[in-house]
N, C-alpha and C positions, 0 to 999 in steps of 0.2 A: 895920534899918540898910541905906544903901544904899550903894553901893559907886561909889567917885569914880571910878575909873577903867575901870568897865566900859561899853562903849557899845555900842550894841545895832545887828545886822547892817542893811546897809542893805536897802530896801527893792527891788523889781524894777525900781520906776519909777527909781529914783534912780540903779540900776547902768548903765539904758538911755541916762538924760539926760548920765549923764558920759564915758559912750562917745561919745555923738554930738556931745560937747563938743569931746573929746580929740582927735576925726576931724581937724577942722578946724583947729589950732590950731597943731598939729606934724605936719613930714613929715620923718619919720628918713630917708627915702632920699637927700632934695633935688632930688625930678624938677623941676625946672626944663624947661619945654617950648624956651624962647629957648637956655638955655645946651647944649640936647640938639641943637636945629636947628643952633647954631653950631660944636660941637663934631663933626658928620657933615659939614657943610658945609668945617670946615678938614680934616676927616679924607678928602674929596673930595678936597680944592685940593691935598692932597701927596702924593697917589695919582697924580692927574695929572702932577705935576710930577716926582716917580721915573719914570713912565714913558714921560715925554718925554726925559730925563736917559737913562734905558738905551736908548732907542732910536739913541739919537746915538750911545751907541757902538761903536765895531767889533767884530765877532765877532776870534778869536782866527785867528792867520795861521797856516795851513798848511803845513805844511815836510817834507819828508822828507830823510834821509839816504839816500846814495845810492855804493856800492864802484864804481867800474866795472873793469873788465880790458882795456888796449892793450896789444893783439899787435900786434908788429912785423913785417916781414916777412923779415928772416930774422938772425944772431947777428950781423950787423957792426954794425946801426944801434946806434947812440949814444942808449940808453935816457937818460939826461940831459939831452939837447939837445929828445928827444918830452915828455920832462917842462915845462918850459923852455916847451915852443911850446905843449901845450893850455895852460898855466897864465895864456896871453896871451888865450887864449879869454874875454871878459866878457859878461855877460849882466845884465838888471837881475837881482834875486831868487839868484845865484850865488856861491857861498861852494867854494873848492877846500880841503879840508884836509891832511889827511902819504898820505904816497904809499911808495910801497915796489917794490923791485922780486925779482920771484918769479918761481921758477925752472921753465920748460916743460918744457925737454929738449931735448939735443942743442946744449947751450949757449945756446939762445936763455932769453932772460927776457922778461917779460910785466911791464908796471909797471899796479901796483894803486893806485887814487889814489882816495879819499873825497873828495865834495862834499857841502853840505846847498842844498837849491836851495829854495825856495818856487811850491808846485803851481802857484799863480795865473799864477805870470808864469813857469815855465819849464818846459818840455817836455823829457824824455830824450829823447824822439826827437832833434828838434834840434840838443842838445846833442851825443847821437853822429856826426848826419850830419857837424854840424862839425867835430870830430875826426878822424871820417876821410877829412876832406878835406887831410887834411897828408899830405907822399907816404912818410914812414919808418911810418906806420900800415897795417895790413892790415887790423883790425877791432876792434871792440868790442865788450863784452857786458857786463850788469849782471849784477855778481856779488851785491850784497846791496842789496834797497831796503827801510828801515825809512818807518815814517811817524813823524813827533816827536810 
């Protein structure tokens, strides 16, 4: 008796012919050579185009804060009126913030005045000469300079 549904192993020839079949027939990957050149080619075009994009734009602007201290030269001047006149001082890049006045000794006070300036376009130096070119200032000095 034979048996219907037994079928007998293939042979070596038959396991080689259907491999070499199978090779050609299907590609489970999908290398496509055009859709691989197309897809480097737009992965080129937007590489370029980000780094024409970042180049355009500006690095970040520099700014420090900056305490200074006007002494006066001596306890009559009118520390409000020295307030008042550097605050007329402008410069491009020049930002004056709260100001305060603090006490030396011997009755004189010193006004304490915060600016943030931008490095590029402004110099302490400068900025001190000009100050003390008003005649109730005696001098300047930078009490605290942060960078932002």
């Amino acid at each position: 008796m034979t048996n219907l549904f037994y079928q007998a192993p293939p042979t070596n020839e038959e396991i080689s012919q259907d491999e070499e079949d199978d090779d050609d027939d299907i590609d489970l990957f999908g290398s496509d050579d055009e859709a691989d050149k197309e897809a480097e080619k737009l992965k080129q075009q937007r590489l370029a185009e980000y780094a024409s994009k970042k180049a355009k734009k500006p690095g970040p602007i520099a700014k420090s804060n900056v305490i200074l201290d006007i002494k006066p030269w001596d306890d009559e001047t009118d520390m409000a009126q020295v307030e008042q006149v550097v605050r007329t001082i402008k410069m491009d890049g020049l930002m004056f913030g709260t100001s305060k006045l603090v006490p030396v000794g011997y009755g004189i006070k010193k006004l304490q005045i915060s600016c943030v300036v931008e490095d590029e376009k402004v110099s302490i130096e400068d900025l001190e000469e000009r100050i003390q070119e008003f005649e109730d200032v005696q001098s300047t000095d930078v009490a605290a300079f942060n960078k932002i």
